[in-house]
C-alpha positions in Angstrom: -16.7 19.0 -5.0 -17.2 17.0 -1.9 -16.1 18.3 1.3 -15.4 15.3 3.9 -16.1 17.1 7.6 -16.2 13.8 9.0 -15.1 10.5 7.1 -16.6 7.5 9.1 -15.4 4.0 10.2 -14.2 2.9 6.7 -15.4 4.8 3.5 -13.9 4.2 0.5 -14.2 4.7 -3.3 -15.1 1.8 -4.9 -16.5 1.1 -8.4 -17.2 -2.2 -10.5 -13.7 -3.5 -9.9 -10.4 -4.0 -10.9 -10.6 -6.7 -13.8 -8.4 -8.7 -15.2 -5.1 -8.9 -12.8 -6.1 -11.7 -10.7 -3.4 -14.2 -12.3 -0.9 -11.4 -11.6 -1.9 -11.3 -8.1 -4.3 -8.2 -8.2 -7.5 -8.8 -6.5 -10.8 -7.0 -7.9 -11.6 -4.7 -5.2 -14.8 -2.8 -6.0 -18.0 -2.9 -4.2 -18.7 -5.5 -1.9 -22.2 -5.4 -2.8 -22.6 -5.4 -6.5 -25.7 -5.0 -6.8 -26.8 -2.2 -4.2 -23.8 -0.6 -6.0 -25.5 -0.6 -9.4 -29.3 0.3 -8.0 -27.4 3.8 -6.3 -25.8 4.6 -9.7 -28.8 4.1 -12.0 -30.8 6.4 -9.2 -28.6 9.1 -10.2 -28.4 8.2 -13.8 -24.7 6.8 -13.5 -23.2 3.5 -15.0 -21.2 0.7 -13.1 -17.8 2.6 -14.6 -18.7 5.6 -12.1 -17.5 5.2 -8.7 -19.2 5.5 -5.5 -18.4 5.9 -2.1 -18.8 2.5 0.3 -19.6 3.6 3.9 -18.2 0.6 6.1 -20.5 0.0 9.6 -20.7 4.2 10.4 -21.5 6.6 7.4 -19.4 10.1 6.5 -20.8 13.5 7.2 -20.1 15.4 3.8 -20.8 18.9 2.5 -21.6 19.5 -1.4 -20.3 22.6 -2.8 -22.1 22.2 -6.0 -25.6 21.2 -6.8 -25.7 17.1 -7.5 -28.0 13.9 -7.4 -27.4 11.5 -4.5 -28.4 8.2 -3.7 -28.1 5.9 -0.8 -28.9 2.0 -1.4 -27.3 -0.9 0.5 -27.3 -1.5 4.2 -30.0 0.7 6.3 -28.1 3.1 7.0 -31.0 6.2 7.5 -29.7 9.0 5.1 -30.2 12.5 6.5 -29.9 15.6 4.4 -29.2 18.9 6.4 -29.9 17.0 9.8 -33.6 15.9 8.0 -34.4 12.1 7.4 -34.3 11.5 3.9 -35.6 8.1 2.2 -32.8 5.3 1.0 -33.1 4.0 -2.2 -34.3 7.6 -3.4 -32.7 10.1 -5.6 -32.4 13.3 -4.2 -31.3 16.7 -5.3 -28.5 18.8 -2.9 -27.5 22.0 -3.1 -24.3 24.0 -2.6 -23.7 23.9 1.4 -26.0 20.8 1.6 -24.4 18.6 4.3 -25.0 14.4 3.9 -24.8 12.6 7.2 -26.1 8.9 8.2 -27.7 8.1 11.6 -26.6 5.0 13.1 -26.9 2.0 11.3 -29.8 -0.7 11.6 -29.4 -3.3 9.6 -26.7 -4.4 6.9 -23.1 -3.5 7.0 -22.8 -1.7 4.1 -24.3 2.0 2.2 -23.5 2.8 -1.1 -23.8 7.0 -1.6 -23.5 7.5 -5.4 -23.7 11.5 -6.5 -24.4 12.2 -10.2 -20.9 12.0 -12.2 -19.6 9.7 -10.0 -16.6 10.1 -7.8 -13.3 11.1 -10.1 -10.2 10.0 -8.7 -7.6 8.7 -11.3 -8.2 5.2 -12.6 -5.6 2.4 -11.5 -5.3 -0.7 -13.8 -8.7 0.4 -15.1 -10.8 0.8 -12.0 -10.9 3.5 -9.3 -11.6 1.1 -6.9 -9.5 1.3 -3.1 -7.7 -1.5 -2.2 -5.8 -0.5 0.5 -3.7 -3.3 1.4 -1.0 -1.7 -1.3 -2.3 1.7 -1.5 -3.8 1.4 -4.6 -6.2 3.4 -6.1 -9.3 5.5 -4.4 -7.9 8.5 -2.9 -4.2 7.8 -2.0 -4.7 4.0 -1.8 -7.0 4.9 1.7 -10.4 5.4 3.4 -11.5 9.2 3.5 -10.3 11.1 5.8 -11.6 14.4 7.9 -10.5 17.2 5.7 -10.5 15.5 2.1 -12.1 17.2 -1.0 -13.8 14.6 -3.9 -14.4 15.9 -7.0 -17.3 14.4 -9.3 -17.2 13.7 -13.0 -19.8 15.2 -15.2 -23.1 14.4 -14.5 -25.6 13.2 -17.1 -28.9 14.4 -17.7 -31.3 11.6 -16.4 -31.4 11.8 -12.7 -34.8 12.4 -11.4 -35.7 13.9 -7.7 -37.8 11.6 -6.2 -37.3 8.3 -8.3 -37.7 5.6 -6.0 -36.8 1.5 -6.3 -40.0 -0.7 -5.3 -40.0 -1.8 -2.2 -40.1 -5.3 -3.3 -36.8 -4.9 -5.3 -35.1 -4.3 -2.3 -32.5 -6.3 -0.2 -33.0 -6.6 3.2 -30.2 -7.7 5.9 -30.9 -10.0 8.3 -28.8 -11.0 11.4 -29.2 -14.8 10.3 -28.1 -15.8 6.6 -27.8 -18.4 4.0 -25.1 -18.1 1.9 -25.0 -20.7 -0.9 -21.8 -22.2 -1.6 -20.3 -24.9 -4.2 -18.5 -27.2 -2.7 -14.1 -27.4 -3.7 -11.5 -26.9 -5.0 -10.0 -28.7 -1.7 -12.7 -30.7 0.1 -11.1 -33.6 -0.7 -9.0 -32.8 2.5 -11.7 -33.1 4.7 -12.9 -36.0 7.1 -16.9 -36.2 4.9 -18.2 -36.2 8.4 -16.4 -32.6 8.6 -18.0 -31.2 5.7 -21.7 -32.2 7.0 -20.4 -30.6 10.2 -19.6 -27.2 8.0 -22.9 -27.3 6.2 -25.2 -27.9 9.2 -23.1 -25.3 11.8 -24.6 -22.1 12.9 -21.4 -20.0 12.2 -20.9 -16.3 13.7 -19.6 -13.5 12.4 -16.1 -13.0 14.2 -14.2 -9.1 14.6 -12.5 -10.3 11.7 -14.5 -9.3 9.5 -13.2 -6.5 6.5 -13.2 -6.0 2.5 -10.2 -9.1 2.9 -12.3 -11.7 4.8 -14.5 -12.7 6.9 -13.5 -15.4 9.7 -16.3 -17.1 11.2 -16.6 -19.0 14.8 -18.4 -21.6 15.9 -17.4 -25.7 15.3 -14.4 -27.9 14.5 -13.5 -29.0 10.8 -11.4 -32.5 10.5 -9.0 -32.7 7.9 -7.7 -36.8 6.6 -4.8 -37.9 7.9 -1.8 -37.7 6.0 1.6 -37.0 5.4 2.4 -33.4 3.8 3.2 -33.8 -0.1 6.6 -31.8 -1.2 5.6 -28.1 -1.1 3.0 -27.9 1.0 3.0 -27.1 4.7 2.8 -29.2 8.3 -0.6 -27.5 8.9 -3.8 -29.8 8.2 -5.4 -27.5 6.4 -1.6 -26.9 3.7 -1.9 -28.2 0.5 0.7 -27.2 -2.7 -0.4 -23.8 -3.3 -3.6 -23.0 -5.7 -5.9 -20.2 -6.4 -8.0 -18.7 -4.0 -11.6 -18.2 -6.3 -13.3 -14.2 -4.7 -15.5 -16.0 -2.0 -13.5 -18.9 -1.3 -13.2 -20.7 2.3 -10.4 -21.9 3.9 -9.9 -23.2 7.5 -6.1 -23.0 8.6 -6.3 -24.8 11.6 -9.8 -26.6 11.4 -11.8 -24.4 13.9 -12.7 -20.7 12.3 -13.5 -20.7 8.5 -12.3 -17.6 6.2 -14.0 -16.3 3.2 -11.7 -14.8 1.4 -13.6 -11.6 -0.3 -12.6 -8.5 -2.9 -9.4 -7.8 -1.8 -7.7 -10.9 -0.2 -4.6 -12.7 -1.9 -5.3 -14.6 -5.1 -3.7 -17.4 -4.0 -2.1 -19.1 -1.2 -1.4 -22.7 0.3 -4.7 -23.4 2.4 -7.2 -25.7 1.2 -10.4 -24.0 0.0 -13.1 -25.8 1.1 -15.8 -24.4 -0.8 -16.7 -21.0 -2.8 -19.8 -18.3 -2.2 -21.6 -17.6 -5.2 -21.3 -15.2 -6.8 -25.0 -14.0 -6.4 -24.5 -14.4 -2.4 -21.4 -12.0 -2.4 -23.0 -9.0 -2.0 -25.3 -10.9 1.2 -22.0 -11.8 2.5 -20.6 -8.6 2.6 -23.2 -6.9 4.3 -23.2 -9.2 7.6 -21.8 -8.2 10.7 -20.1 -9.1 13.4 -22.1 -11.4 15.8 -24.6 -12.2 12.9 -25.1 -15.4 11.9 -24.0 -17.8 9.0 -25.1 -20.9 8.0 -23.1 -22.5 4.2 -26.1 -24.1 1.7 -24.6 -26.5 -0.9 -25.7 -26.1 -4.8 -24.7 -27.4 -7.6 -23.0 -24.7 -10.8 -25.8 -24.9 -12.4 -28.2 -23.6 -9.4 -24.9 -20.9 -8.9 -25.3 -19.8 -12.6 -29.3 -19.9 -12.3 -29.3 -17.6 -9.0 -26.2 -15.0 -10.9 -28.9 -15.1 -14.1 -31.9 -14.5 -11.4 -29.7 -11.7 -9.5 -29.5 -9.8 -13.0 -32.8 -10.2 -13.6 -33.9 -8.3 -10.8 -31.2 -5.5 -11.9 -32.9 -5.5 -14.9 -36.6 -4.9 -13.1 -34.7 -2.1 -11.1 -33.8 -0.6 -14.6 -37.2 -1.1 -15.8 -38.9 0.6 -12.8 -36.8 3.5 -12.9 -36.7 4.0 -16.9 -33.3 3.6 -17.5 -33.5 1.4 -20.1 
């Protein structure tokens, strides 16, 4: 059991995701950072169907009442165990009355805390995943709260005190970012001096920033001229409704892109400019307000080589730790 004494900005359970109702309308959810996600699990010899907690800017203060394996990966976010430092990207054993805490964030935007057996709340649609726009799954559809108890799945046999991921297999966060995009499904709207404009702007980080999107400030986008087909709205940026791809951009407006992330609609009637890859997600997720942006075109097939490079670093993680 997991007593929450203090819960943090935004912590939330989150798992692999909820796949599979996107064409009903049900966005994934799950961790914004897939991979820093994965790395925490396998430190405590959990699986992507085990849930972890996502600690959102400012990290929980938690008390284990039964001994466990816990791991902290993601953003750097300096774990302390008892009020004593304790490395990230370590498994560590805890005891009962062992209190977690975090000290104030450095870099990144996001820690993952996985404990051995995972976090067992009731699976929703297949994932116990938060999305709390509709209250759905997590623990009551929410972020933690002070007060709340989280119980923990069984654990399995293979977490080791002490295992460690190679510093070299590491993420780090940056204030300045590339994120590679691929150009569409609606660029077509756009003036083409427009979308050199988009892929040469500096773009910040706005407030605006959550698990639904990120908006980001900075230049002017020109949409062509034209008169509004049936169905679709006066704004420049309307077009007849389509599907918003996770990590698609919109600009309603022309002045402060969106990136529409885990838990945003699945569809809608602005034109999406362009879509993150999916290896850039996670990097994407873990900027903060005031950092800065700045959209790299590829082609699919450089998308599909960086998602195949992205697992194969998962897969030297694995290796290092002997998780097969």
């Amino acid at each position: 059991m997991l007593k929450v004494h203090r819960p943090g900005l935004m912590t939330t359970v989150q798992d692999a995701g909820r796949i599979g109702g996107y064409h009903l309308g049900m966005p994934p959810s799950g961790a914004m950072d897939r991979f820093s996600f994965s790395v925490a699990n396998l430190l405590v010899g959990n699986t992507d169907e085990h849930a972890t907690l996502e600690c959102t800017y400012l990290g929980p203060e938690i008390e284990f009442t039964e001994p466990a394996h816990i791991a902290v990966t993601g953003a750097d976010m300096p774990l302390k165990i008892n009020g004593e430092p304790a490395d990230g990207w370590t498994c560590h054993a805890v005891s009962p009355g062992d209190v977690v805490s975090f000290d104030f964030l450095k870099a990144g935007a996001r820690a993952y805390l996985a404990v051995s057996g995972g976090i067992d709340v009731p699976p929703v649609l297949g994932s116990r995943s938060t999305y709390t726009l509709t209250g759905t799954g997590g623990l009551d559809g929410r972020a933690l709260r002070e007060g709340d108890e989280l119980k923990t799945g069984a654990a399995a046999t293979s977490a080791a005190a002490g295992a460690n991921v190679p510093e070299e297999l590491r993420p780090v966060h940056p204030s300045q970012v590339e994120l590679r995009v691929v150009v569409g499904l609606a660029s077509y709207r756009l003036v083409p001096e427009s979308l050199a404009a988009f892929l040469t702007t500096d773009w910040r980080v706005t407030p605006d920033a959550n698990r639904v999107g990120y908006r980001y400030r900075g230049g002017a986008i020109e949409f062509v001229d034209r008169t509004p087909p049936a169905g679709a709205g006066s704004d420049p940026a309307n077009v007849v409704d389509i599907g918003y791809p996770v990590g698609s951009i919109q600009v309603p407006g022309g002045s402060e892109p969106i990136a529409l992330l885990h838990d945003a609609v699945t569809a809608g009637g602005y034109a999406t400019i362009a879509t993150i890859i999916s290896a850039d997600l996670g990097r994407a997720g873990q900027s903060r307000t005031n950092d800065v942006t700045r959209f790299v075109e590829v082609t699919l097939d450089e998308a599909l080589t960086a998602r195949h490079e992205l697992a194969a670093r998962l897969a030297r993680v694995r290796e290092a730790l002997g998780a097969g």
